[in-house]
C-alpha positions as CSV (number, residue, x, y, z in Angstrom):
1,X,157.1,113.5,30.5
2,X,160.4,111.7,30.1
3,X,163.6,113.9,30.6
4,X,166.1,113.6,27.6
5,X,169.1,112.3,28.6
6,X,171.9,115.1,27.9
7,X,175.4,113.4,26.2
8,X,178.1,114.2,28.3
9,X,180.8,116.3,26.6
10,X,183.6,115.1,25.1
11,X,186.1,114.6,27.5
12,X,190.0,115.5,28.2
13,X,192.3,112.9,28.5
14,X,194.7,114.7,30.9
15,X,197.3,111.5,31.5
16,X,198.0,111.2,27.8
17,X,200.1,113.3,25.7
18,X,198.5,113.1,22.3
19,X,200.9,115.4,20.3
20,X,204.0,113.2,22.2
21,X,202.3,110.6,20.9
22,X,201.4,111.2,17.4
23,X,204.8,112.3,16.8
24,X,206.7,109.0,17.7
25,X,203.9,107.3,15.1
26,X,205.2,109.7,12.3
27,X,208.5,109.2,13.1
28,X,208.3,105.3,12.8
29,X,206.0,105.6,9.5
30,X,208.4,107.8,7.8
31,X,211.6,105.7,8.9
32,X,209.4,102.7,7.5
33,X,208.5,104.7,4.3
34,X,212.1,105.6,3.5
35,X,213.3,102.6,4.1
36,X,211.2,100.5,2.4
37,X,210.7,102.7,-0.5
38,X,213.4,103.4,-3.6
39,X,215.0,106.6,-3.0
40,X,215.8,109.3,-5.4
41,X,218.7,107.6,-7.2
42,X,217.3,104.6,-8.0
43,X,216.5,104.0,-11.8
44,X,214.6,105.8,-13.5
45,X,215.4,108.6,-10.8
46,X,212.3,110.7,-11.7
47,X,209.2,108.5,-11.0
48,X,210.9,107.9,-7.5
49,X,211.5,111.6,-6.9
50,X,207.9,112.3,-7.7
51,X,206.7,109.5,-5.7
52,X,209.3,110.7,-2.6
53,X,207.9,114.6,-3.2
54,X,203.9,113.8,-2.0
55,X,205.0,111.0,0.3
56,X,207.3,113.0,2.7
57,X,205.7,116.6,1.7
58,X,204.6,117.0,5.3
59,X,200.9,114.7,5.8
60,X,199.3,114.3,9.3
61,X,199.6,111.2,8.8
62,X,196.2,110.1,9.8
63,X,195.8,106.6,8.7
64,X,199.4,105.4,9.2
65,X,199.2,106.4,13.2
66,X,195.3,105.0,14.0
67,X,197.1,101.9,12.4
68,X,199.8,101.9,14.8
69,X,197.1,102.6,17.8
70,X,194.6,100.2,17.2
71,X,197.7,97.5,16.7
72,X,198.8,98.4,20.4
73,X,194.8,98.7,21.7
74,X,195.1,94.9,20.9
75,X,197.9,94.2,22.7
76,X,200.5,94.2,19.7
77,X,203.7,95.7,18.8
78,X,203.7,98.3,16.2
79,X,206.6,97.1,14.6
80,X,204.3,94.3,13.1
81,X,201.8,97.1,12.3
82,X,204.5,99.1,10.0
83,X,204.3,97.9,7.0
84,X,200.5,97.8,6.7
85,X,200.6,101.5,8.0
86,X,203.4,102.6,5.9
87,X,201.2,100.9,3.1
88,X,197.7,102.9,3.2
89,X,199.8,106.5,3.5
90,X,201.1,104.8,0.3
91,X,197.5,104.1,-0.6
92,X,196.1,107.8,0.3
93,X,198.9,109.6,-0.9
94,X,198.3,108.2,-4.5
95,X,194.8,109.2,-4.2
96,X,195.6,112.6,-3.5
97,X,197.7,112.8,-6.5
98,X,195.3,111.7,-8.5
99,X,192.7,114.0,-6.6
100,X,194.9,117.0,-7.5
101,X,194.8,116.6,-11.3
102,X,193.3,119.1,-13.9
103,X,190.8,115.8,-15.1
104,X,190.0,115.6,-11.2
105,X,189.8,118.3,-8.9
106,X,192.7,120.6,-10.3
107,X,194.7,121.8,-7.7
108,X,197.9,124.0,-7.5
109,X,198.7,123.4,-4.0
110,X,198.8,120.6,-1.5
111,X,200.1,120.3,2.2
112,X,201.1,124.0,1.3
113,X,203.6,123.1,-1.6
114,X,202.6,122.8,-5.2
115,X,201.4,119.3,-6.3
116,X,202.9,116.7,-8.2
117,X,201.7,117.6,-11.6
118,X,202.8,121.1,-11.0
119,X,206.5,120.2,-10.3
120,X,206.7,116.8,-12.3
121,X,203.9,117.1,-15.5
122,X,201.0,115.2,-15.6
123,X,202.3,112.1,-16.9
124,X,204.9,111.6,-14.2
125,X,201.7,112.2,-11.5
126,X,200.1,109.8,-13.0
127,X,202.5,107.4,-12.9
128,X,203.6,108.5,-9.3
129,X,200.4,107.1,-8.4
130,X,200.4,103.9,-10.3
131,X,203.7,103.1,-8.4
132,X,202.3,104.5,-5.0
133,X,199.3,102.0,-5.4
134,X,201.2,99.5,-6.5
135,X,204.0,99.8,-4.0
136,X,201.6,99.4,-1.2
137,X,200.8,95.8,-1.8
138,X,204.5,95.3,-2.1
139,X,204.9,96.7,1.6
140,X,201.4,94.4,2.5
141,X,203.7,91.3,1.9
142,X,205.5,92.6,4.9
143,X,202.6,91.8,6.7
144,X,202.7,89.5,9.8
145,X,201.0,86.0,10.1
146,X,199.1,85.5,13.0
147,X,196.5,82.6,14.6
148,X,193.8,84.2,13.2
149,X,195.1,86.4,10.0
150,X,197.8,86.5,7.1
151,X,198.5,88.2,3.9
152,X,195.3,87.4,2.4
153,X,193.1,89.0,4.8
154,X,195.5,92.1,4.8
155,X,195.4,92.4,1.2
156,X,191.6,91.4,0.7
157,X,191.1,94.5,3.6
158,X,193.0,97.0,1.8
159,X,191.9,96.3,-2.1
160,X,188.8,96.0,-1.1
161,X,189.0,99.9,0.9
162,X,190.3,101.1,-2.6
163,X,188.7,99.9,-4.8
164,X,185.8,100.6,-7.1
165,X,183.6,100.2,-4.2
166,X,184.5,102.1,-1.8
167,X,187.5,104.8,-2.2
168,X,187.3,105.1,-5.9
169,X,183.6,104.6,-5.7
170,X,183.2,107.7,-3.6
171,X,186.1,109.6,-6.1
172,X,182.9,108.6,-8.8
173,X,180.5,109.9,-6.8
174,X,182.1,112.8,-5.9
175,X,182.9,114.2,-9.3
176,X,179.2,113.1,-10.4
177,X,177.8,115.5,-7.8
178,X,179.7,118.5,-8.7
179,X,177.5,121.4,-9.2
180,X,174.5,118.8,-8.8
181,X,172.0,119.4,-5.9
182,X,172.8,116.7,-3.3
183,X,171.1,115.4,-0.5
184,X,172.8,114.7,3.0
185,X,172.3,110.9,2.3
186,X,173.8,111.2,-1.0
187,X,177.0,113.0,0.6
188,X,177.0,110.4,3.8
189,X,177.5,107.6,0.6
190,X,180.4,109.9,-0.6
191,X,181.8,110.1,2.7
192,X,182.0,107.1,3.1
193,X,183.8,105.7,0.5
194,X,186.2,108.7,-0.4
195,X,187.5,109.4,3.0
196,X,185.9,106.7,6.2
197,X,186.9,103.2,4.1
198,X,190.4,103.9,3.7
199,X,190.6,105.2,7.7
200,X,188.7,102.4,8.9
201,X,190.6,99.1,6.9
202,X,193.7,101.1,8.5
203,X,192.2,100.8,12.0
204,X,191.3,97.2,11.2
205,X,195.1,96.3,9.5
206,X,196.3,97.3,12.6
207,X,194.0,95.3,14.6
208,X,194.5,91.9,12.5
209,X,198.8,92.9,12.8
210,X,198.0,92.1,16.6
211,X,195.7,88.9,15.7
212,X,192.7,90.7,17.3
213,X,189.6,89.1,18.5
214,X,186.5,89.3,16.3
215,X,184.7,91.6,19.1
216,X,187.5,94.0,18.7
217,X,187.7,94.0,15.1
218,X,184.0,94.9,14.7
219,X,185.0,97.6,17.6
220,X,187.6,99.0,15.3
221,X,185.1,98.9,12.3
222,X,182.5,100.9,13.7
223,X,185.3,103.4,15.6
224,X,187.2,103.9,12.1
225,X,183.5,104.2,10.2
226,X,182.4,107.2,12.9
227,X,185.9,108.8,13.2
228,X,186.0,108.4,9.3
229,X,182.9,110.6,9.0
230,X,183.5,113.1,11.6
231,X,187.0,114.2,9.9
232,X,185.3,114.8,6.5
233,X,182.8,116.8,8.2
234,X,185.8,118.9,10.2
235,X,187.3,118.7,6.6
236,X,184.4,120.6,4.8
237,X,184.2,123.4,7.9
238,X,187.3,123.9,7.5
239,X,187.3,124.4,3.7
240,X,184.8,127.5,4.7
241,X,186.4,129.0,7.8
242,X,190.3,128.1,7.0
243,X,192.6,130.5,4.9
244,X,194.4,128.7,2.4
245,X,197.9,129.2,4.1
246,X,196.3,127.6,6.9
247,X,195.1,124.4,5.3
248,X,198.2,124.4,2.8
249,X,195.5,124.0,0.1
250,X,193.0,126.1,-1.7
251,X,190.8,127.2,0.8
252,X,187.0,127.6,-0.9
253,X,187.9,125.3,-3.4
254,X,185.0,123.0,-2.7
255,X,182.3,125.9,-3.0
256,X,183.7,127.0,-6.1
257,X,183.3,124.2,-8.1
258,X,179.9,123.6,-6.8
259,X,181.5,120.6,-4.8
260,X,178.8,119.2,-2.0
261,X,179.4,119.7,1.5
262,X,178.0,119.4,5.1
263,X,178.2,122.7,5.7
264,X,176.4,123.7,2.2
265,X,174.1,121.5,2.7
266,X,173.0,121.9,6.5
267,X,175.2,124.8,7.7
268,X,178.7,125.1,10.1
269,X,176.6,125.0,13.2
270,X,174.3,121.8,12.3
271,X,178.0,120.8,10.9
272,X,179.8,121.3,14.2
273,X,176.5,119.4,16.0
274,X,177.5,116.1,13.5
275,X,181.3,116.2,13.9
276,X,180.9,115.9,17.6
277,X,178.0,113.3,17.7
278,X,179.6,110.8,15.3
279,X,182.6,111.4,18.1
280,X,180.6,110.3,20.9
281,X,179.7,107.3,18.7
282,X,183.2,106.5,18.0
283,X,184.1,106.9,21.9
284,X,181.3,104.3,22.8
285,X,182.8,101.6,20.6
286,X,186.0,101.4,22.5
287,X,184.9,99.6,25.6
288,X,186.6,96.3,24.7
289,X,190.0,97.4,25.0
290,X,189.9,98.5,28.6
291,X,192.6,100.9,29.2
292,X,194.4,100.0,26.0
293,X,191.8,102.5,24.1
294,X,193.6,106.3,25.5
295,X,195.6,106.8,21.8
296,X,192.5,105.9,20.2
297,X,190.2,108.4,22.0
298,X,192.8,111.0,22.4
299,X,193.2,110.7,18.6
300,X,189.7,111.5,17.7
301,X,189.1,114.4,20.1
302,X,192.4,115.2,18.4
303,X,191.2,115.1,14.7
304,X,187.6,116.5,16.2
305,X,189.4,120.0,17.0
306,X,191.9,119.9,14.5
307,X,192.2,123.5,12.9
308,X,194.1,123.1,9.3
C-alpha cells in the first residue's frame, strides 16, 4: 500500500519581520490616501468627512499591502504600485459601508467605532460610497504605463473585481442565502466573489505596476484566489470564537441572522483543516519569484493566524 505523503507544516519565516513590514505598507497607503483624497474642508465638507471617517478608521489594510508586495515580488518599486493600492482600500472600504447598512447587513459597529450611517445618516453612507467607488478610478489614472500594461488593463482588472460579477455578485449571493440552507459549494461561490476577487485583482494591480511576466501574473492569480479563500474562512472562525471588542464588530453577527458559514456548515476544526490547506496552496504558487516571494508568504501565514 502506497504511504500518503504528509504536507509539511506551514513554516516560519525567521529572516523576515512581517509586522516591520506591514507597517511601512500602511504608512505609505495612508500618506497616498490623504494625499490624494479631499480632506475635510473641501466643499461640501460632509461627504468628505464621511468618506475620511471609514477610510482612516483603523483597516488592516489587507489589499492595499499584498498590492505593494506582489509589485516588489516582480521586481518593481511600490511607489508605482500606490495608487492602484490606495485605490482598492478605496474600493473595499465603500463596500463595507454599504455592507454595514440597515437594507444590507445592519451593523452598529465597525473596526471598533460606530459605522458611517451611525455617525453621518444613511444618505450621507450612501453617498460616501458612491464617491469612495468613484474616487478609486480617479486614483487608477495614476496608474503607471509599462511594456506590457496601462490604464486600461488596470481599470478593466479592477471593474471587473467589483462588479456585478464578482464582488457585488457575491454581496447578491450573500444576502440571498441568509437564513437559506447552503451547501459548501454554494458558500465557496460566495467566497469568492465577496471577499477573494477584490484580494486577488490587488495582487495582480500590483504585479502589472511592475510590468510582470504572464507566468507571474497567473502566479499572483492563483496566490490572491487561495489566500482570498483562506481569510474568509479565518473570518467566519473568528465570528464564532472572537468577542466583539476583539473583532471591533459584532461578534455572532453572522449566526444570528442565519448568515452561511464554514464553520456552520462543516465545523471550526474541518474549518481550521481548510484555512491551512488553501495556505499550502497559496505557498506553492510562489516559486516564480525566487527569493523576491518572503512578504508574500510571510503575509499569508500572517493573515492564516490572524486573531481579530
Amino acid at each position: 500500500m502506497a504511504t500518503q505523503t504528509k504536507k509539511p507544516a506551514i513554516r516560519t519565516i525567521a529572516s523576515f519581520d512581517i509586522r516591520r513590514y506591514w507597517q511601512s505598507c500602511v504608512e505609505d497607503v495612508e500618506a497616498g490616501l490623504d494625499r490624494w483624497l479631499p480632506s475635510v474642508r473641501t466643499k461640501p465638507a460632509t461627504i468628505h468627512k464621511a468618506m475620511r471617517y471609514s477610510l482612516f478608521a483603523g483597516g488592516k489594510r489587507v489589499r492595499p499591502t499584498v498590492c505593494l508586495a506582489a509589485a516588489e515580488a516582480c521586481g518593481g518599486k511600490r511607489e508605482k504600485a500606490l495608487p492602484a493600492a490606495c485605490a482598492v482600500e478605496c474600493i473595499h472600504t465603500y463596500s463595507l459601508i454599504h455592507d454595514d447598512l440597515p437594507a444590507m447587513d445592519n451593523d452598529d459597529f465597525r473596526r471598533g467605532k460606530p459605522t458611517n450611517h451611525k455617525v453621518f445618516g444613511e444618505g450621507i453612507a450612501v453617498l460616501a460610497g458612491d464617491a469612495l467607488l468613484t474616487q478609486a478610478f480617479e486614483l487608477l489614472s495614476r496608474f503607471p504605463d509599462s511594456r506590457r500594461y496601462g490604464h486600461r488593463e488596470a481599470v478593466a482588472e479592477l471593474a471587473k473585481a467589483s462588479g456585478s460579477l464578482w464582488l457585488i455578485g457575491g454581496q447578491v449571493a450573500d444576502l440571498e442565502a441568509e437564513g437559506k440552507g447552503v451547501s459548501v459549494r454554494e458558500l465557496k461561490y460566495i467566497h469568492e466573489r465577496k471577499t477573494s476577487a477584490l484580494l486577488t485583482a490587488s495582487l495582480k494591480l500590483g504585479g502589472m505596476s511592475a510590468g510582470c511576466t504572464p507566468r507571474q501574473l497567473e502566479a499572483l492569480d492563483v496566490f490572491g484566489y487561495h489566500v482570498g479563500l483562506a481569510f474568509q474562512v479565518i473570518d467566519d472562525i473568528l465570528d464564532v470564537t472572537q468577542t466583539s471588542e476583539a473583532l471591533g464588530k459584532t461578534a455572532g453577527k453572522d449566526e444570528a441572522v442565519g448568515k452561511a458559514t464554514y464553520p456552520c456548515l462543516v465545523g471550526l476544526e474541518k474549518s481550521r483543516k481548510l484555512a491551512k490547506r488553501l495556505t499550502h496552496q497559496a505557498y506553492e504558487s510562489l516559486d516564480v519569484f525566487g527569493k523576491r516571494k518572503e512578504p508574500l508568504l510571510a503575509i499569508a501565514k500572517y493573515l492564516l493566524e490572524r486573531s481579530h
